[in-house]
C-alpha positions as CSV (number, residue, x, y, z in Angstrom):
1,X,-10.9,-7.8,-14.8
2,X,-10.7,-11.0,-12.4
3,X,-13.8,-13.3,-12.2
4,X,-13.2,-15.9,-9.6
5,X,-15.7,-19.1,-10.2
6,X,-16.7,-22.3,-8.8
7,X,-16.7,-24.6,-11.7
8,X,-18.0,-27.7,-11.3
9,X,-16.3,-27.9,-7.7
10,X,-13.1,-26.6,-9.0
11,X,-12.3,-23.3,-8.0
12,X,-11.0,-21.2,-11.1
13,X,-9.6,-16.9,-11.5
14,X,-9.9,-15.7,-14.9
15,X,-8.7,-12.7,-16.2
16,X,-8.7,-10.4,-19.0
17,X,-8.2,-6.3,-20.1
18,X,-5.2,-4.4,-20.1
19,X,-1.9,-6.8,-18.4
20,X,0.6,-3.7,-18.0
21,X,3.5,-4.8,-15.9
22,X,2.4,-8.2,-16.5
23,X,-0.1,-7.5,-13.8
24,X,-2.8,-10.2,-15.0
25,X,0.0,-13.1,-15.0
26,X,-0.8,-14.8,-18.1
27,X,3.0,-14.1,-19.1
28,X,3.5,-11.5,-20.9
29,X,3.0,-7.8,-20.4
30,X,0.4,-5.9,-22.7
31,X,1.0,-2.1,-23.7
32,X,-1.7,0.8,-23.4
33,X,-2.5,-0.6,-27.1
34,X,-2.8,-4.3,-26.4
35,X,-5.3,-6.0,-24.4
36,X,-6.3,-9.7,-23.4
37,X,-10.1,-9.6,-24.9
38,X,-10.4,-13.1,-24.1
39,X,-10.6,-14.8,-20.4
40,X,-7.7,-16.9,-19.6
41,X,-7.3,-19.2,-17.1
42,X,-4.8,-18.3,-14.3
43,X,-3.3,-21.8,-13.3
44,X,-1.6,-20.7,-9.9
45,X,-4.7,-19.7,-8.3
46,X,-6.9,-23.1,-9.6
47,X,-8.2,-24.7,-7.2
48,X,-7.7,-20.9,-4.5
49,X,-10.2,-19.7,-3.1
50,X,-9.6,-15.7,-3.3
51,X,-11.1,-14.1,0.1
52,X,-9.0,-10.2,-0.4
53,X,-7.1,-9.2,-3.2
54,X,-6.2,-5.4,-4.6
55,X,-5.2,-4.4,-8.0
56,X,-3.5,-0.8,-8.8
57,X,-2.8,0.2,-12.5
58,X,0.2,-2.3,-12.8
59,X,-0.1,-4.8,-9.9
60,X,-2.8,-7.6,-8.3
61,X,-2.1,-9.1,-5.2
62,X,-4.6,-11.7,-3.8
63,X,-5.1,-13.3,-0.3
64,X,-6.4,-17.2,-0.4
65,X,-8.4,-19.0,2.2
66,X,-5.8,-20.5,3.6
67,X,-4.1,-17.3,4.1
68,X,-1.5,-17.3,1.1
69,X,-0.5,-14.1,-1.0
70,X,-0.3,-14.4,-4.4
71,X,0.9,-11.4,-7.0
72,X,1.6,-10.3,-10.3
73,X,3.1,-7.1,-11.7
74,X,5.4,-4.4,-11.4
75,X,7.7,-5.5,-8.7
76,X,10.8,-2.6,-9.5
77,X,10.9,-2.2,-5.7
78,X,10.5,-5.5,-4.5
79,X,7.0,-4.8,-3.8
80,X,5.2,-8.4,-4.3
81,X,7.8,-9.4,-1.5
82,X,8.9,-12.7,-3.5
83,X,12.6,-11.6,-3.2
84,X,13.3,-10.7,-6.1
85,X,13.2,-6.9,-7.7
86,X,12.4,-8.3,-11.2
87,X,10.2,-4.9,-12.9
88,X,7.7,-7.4,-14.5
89,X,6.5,-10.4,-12.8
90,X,4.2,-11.7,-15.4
91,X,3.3,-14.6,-13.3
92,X,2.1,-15.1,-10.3
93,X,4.2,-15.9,-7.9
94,X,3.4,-16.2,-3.8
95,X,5.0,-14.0,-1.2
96,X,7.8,-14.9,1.1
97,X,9.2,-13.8,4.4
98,X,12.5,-15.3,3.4
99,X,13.8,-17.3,1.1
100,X,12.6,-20.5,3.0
101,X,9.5,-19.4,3.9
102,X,6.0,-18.1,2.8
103,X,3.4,-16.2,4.0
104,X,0.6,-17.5,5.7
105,X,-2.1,-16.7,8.0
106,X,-2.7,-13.5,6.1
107,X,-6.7,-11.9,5.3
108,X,-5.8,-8.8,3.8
109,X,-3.2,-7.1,1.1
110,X,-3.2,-3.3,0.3
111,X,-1.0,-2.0,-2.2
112,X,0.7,2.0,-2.0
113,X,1.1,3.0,-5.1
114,X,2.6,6.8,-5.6
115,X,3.2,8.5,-9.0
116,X,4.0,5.6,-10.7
117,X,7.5,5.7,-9.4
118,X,7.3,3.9,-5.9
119,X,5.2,0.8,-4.5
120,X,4.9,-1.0,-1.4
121,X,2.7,-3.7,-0.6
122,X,1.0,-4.2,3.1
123,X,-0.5,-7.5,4.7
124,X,-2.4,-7.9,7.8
125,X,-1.7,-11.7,9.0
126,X,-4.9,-13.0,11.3
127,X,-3.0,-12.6,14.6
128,X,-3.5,-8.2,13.4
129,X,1.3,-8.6,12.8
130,X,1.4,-6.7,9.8
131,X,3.8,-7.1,7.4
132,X,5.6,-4.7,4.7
133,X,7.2,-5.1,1.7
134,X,8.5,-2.9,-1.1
135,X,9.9,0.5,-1.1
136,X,10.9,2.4,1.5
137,X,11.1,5.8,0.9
138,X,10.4,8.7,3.5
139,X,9.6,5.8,6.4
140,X,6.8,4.1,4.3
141,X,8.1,0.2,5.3
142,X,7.5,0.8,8.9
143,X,11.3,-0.7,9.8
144,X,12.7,2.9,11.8
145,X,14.5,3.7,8.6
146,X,13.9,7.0,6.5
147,X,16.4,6.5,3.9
148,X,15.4,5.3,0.4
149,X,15.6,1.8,0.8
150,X,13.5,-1.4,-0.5
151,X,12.8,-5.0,0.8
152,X,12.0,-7.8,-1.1
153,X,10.3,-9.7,1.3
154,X,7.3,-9.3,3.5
155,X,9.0,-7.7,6.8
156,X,6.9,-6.4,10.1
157,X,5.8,-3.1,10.5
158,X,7.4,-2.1,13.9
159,X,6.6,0.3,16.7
160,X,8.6,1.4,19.5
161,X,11.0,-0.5,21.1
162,X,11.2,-2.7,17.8
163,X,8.2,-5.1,18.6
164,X,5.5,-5.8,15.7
165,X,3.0,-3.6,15.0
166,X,-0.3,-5.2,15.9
167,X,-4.0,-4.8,17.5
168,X,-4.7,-2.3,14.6
């Protein structure tokens, strides 16, 4: 559970339930037995004003105001696009397009989660590019490759003639 509050003029995202994956980023990952009964701040998103976000059974991904994308979970397949492959991110860390740069302009995040075994993480940025991350089995990245492959940062979806997917 997320609760996202306006305290005092501050803005504040709380969590608490079950963290599997370290998908509530309070650092540390809970097992089917263990759960965070008590809010806790998160401190990466104070002050973030959350307009999108999507949470699957291991992994939360949110979109700020100002067009950032923050995430926190199972990341085996580079999924949260921070470029790193690390299974557990149990804090949240914001998505990159390379290792210089960040995401911005985005308004939406969906996540493509399948069996348990593969994820891959979607953003729509608010000129309609949109971006993929993850892995990239069976074509799911949108990059012309079919192979099982994965990217660790946020990468365009492409259509013909290898121009950005947009207008969707």
């Amino acid at each position: 559970l997320y609760v996202h509050v306006n305290n005092n003029g501050i803005l504040q995202t709380w969590a608490c339930g079950n963290g599997n994956n370290g998908m509530l980023g309070n650092g540390t990952v809970a097992g089917t037995s263990t759960v965070n009964s008590t809010p806790f701040l998160i401190p990466e998103l104070t002050g973030k004003s959350i307009v999108n976000g999507f949470v699957t059974r291991a992994t939360t991904q949110f979109v700020t105001s100002t067009g950032e994308v923050w995430g926190a979970g199972y990341n085996y397949h580079g999924s949260l696009g921070i470029g790193t492959s690390t299974n557990d991110q149990m804090t949240f860390q914001r998505a990159r397009l390379n290792a210089n740069d960040f995401v911005t302009n985005a308004v939406a995040v969906y996540i493509m989660w399948d069996s348990g075994v593969c994820l891959s993480s979607y953003i729509l940025l608010s000129d309609k590019t949109v971006l993929s991350a993850g892995a990239g089995v069976n074509g799911r990245l949108g990059d012309g490759n079919t192979a099982s492959h994965q990217r660790n940062f946020f990468q365009p979806v492409l259509k013909a003639a290898n121009t950005p997917l947009t207008d969707i």
